[in-house]
C-alpha positions in Angstrom: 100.8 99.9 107.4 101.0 103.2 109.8 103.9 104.6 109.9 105.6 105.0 112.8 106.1 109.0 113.4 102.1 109.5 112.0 100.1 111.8 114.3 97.2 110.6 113.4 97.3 106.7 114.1 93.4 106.2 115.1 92.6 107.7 111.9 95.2 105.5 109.8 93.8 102.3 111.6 89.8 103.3 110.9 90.7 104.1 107.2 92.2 100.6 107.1 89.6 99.0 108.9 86.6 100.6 106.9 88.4 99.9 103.6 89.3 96.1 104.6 85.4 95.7 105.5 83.2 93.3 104.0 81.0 95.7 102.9 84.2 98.1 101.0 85.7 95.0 99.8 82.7 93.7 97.8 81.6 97.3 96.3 85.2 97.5 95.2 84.6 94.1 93.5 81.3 95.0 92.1 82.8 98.4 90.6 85.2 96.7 88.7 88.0 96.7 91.4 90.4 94.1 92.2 89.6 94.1 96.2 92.2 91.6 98.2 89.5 90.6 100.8 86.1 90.4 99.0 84.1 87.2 98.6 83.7 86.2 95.2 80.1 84.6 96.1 79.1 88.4 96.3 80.3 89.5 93.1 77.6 90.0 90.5 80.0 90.1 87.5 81.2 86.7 86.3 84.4 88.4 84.5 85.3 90.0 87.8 84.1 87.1 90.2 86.7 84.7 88.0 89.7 87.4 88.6 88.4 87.6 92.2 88.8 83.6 92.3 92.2 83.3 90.9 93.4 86.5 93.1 92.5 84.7 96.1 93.9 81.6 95.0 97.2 83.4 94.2 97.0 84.6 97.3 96.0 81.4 99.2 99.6 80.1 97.8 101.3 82.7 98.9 102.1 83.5 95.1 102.0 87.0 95.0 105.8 88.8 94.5 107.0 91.7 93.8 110.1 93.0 91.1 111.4 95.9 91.6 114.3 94.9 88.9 112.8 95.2 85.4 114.5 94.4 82.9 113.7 97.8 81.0 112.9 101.1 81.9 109.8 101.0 80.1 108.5 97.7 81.1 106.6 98.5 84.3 104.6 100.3 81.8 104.5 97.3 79.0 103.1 95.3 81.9 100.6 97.1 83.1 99.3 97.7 79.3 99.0 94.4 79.0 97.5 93.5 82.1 95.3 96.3 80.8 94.4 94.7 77.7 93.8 91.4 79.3 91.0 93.2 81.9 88.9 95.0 79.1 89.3 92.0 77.2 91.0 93.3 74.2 93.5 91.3 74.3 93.5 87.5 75.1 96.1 85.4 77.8 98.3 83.9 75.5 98.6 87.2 73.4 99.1 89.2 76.5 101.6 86.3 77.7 103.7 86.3 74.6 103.7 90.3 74.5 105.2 90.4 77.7 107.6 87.5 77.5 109.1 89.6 73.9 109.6 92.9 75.7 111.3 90.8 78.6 113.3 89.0 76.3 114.3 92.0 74.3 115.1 94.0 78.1 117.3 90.8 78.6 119.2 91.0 75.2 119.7 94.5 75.2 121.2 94.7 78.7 123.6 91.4 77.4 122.3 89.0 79.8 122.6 85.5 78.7 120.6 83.0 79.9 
């Protein structure tokens, strides 16, 4: 996005074009990143090609949402340590799963919603 009032639209558009490249997109995958245009055929690492995969396929459903309502103040955070724990692979799906669904659940109690 360039926002309306920038000065420097040409600039904004280049920065976005050069970082939606092939060639940006697929070092981003290959150092780790989670790109939103690379091609998983061109990512070296099996651990990130699968999260590549299943990105695009989220994607490809037009799965992908965003929740500005947490249930907690802290559970922005809680998420992203999980999700953190599930990339270095300290943690595995189900656990991370079940972590988040208890902090949810005890955001849910706490602000007396029943469900």
């Amino acid at each position: 996005m360039i926002p309306e009032n920038s000065k420097k639209k040409d600039l904004a558009a280049q920065f976005i074009d050069i970082t939606l490249s092939d060639e940006v997109q697929d070092l981003m995958g290959n150092s780790g990143g989670l790109p939103i245009a690379a091609d998983p055929d061109k990512i070296t690492d099996e651990k990130t090609k699968e999260l590549i995969t299943s990105f695009n396929g989220v994607l490809e459903k037009n799965a992908l949402g965003f929740y500005p309502d947490w249930p907690t103040s802290t559970f922005y955070d809680e998420l992203n340590s999980s999700l953190q724990e599930l990339v270095n692979g300290t943690s595995g799906v189900k656990d991370v799963l079940n972590q988040m669904k208890d902090n949810y659940d005890k955001g849910v109690e706490a602000a007396g919603v029943k469900s």
